[in-house]
C-alpha positions, 0 to 999 in steps of 0.5 A: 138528695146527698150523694148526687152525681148526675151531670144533669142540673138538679131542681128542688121543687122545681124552683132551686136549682143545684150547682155546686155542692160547698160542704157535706157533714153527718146530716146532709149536704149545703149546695150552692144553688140558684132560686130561678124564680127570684134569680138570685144565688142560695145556699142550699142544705139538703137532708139525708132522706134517712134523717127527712123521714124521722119524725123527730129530726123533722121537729128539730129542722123546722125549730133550726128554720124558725129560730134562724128566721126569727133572727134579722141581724147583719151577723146571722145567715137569713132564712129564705125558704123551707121545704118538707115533703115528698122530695125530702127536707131542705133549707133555703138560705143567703149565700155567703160569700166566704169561708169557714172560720175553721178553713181560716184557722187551718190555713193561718195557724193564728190570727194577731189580736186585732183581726181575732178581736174583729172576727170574735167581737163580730160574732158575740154582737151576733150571739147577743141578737140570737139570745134576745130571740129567746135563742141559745145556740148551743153549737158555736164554733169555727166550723159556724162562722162564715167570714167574708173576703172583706173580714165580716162575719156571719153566724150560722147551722142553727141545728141544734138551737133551742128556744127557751121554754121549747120542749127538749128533742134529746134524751134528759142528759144527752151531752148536744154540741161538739165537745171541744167548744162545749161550756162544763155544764154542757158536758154534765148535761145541764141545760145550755144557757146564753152564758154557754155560748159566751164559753163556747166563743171564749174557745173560740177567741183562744183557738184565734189567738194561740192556733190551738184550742184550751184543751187537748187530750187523746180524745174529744171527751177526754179534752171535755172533761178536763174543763170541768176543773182546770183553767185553760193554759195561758194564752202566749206572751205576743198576746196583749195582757188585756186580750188574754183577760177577756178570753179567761173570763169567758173561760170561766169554769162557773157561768157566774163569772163569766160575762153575762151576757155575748153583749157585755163580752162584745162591749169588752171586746171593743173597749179593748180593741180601741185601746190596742188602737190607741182611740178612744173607747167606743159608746157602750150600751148602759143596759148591758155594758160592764166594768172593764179595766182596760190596760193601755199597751206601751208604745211600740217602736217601729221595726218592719216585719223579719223573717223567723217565729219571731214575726208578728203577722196577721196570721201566721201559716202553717208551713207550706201553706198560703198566707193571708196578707202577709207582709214581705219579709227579709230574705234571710241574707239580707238586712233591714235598716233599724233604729239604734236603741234610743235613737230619736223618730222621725215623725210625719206632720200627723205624728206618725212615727216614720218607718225605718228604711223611710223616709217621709215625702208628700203623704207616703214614705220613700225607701232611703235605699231599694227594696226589691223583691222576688217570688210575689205570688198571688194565687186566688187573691190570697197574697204568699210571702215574697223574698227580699233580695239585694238590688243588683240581682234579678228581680221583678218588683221593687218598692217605690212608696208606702203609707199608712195602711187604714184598719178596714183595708187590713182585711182586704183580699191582696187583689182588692187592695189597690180599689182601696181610695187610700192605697189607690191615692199612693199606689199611682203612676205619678208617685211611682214616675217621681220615686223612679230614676228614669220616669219614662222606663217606668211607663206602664209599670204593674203595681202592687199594693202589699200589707206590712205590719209594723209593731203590734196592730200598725199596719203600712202597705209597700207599692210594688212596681214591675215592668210587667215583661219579665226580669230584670238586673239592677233598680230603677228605684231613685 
């Protein structure tokens, strides 16, 4: 079944047939496929007929079908269907609408602690559902995680799991995982345990943060071994101190000293991520939560978003490459109006401090002077940075509103922004026909909702306006 190029849709046993092939790896292929008997899309992962008609590659497919089908969790992949006969092996599962974590990662670089803490704390809630199966995973890593446009996260590639009491499929002392993400007792070839996928998330969480995994060396095993006495380099000072504490306890080369269970590290992970929020703490389950010292952040005064490494982003890309909800930036020749140190905010009547180069009016904010914008590009959904340039020159997009950008809307894809009812609410024809200098030229404007980031984990969204007919000299901004 790998390696198909017929233009012929392909069918297996006569009920699947194959449309699109989304990834290949060592052992065979994943297919997005359509079930014509249900009429529903799956996910298809077929086997190498080498592998299908190995007796103990067999045991190990099956066990990876019966331990992700075992599993009914929001966060885990479910399992539709199995075959192994005559036309090979194959899986049958839910297909997600998403992409790897590792193609998020090599995309953006790194991700800012608020969505690292979503998508980490998503995953150990998962880990935790696996292991009260019985289940150790044994293989967590980017490349097993599905995130979907909205910012869910689904765990997956059971492949190598195992079932406590289950009978070994490898030689005693086989090292089983990728090396980079494996817990040290994993690398001695001892038995993994829950707490090893707790280690393997800690990577993880550190890849999130930094962009970069804990150990690097000339080879894989190389950058093994070097866990096995070593903490890991300390994680970068625009991580928040009590982000960095969970991720090394995580790292913890000893099992013991690391959370003791993916609950109790998903616990952490929320505990801290209210506090960045600056809420109140979540319930915690009394059967599995631990004693957490949360360290609450420092105010953060509001400054919009500069150009230079020293930006705080959702995810800072690679250069050259697509940005993810990027905030529109300051072109380098121009300036951003800030507060004078020590200089009083303005507060909203909610208590929310008012942007600089706003002010508030009706529930949004105004600019006090144009922003205008050039070079918004937004290519399968995914916005790139655009360039601010001074009002007098030609231009296509122009801010006339912001607002407060709520949590769950941070994750959105760019194109989906403005169905958000809190971005809808601001980003109208009516706000922008009152912020406009002559309403009527403004009839039938394109508008455009883009994410800014403010501070650390404060987000607001400019509304963009265009004419939609080109480029145009000067600002109808009033």
């Amino acid at each position: 079944m790998a390696g198909m190029t017929t233009t012929e849709p392909v069918r297996l046993n006569g009920r699947y047939r194959l449309d699109t092939r989304i990834g290949a790896g060592g052992m065979g292929e994943v297919w997005r496929a359509t079930d014509e008997l249900l009429g529903r899309t799956v996910a298809v992962k077929t086997v190498l007929p080498a592998l299908a008609d190995d007796a103990d590659f067999a045991r190990r497919f099956l066990a990876e079908a019966r331990a992700m089908a075992g599993v009914h969790h929001r966060g885990v992949v479910a399992i539709h269907d199995l075959y192994h006969g005559p036309e090979g092996a194959f899986l049958v599962m839910e297909f997600v609408d998403g992409e790897p974590l590792s193609q998020v990662l090599t995309r953006y670089g790194r991700l800012a602690a608020p969505p690292a803490l979503h998508l980490v704390g998503q995953a150990a809630d998962a880990l935790h559902a696996v292991h009260g199966r019985g289940i150790v995973h044994r293989d967590v890593k980017p490349g097993n995680m599905l995130v979907r446009p909205d910012g869910t996260l689904l765990l997956t590639d059971f492949g190598i799991a195992r079932r406590d009491g289950a009978t070994a499929l490898t030689a005693t002392g086989a090292v089983i995982g990728t090396l980079s993400y494996l817990a040290p007792e994993q690398v001695l070839g001892h038995p993994a345990t829950p707490r090893s996928d707790v280690y393997a998330l800690g990577v993880v969480a550190y890849e999130c943060l930094s962009g970069r995994r804990p150990f690097t060396a000339e080879n894989p095993f190389a950058a093994a071994m070097m866990r096995l006495n070593q903490a890991p380099p300390p994680l970068g000072p625009e991580v928040p101190a009590p982000v960095a504490a969970l991720v090394e306890r995580a790292l913890a080369v000893e099992p013991g000293d690391r959370w003791a269970s993916a609950a109790a590290f998903g616990s952490a992970i929320a505990q801290v991520a209210a506090a960045l929020r600056g809420g109140p703490p979540p319930p915690t389950n009394p059967g599995t939560a631990e004693q957490t010292v949360v360290q609450q952040r420092a105010p953060l005064s509001a400054t919009l978003v500069e150009s230079g490494p020293a930006a705080t982003l959702l995810a800072t890309p690679h250069p050259g490459t697509t940005a993810f909800a990027t905030p529109p930036q300051v072109h380098s020749e121009a300036t951003v109006r800030t507060p004078r140190p020590g200089a009083a905010q303005p507060m909203t009547p909610g208590g929310v401090t008012v942007p600089p180069g706003f002010r508030a009016r009706d529930g949004y904010y105004v600019p006090v002077e144009p922003m205008c914008w050039g070079g918004l590009v937004i290519p399968g959904g995914l916005g790139r940075t655009p360039r601010r340039i001074v009002p007098d020159e030609e231009h296509y997009w122009e801010t006339f509103a912001a607002a407060e950008l709520p949590e769950e809307a941070v994750y959105l894809r760019q194109e989906e922004l403005l169905g958000h009812p809190a971005v809808a609410a601001v980003c109208t024809a009516r706000v922008l026909a009152a912020c406009s200098r002559d309403p009527a030229r403004t009839v039938g404007w394109e508008l455009e909702p883009w994410p800014v980031q403010l501070g650390r984990d404060r987000w607001i969204f400019h509304c963009l306006a265009g004419p939609g007919t080109g480029e145009w000299l000067g600002s109808e901004f009033a």
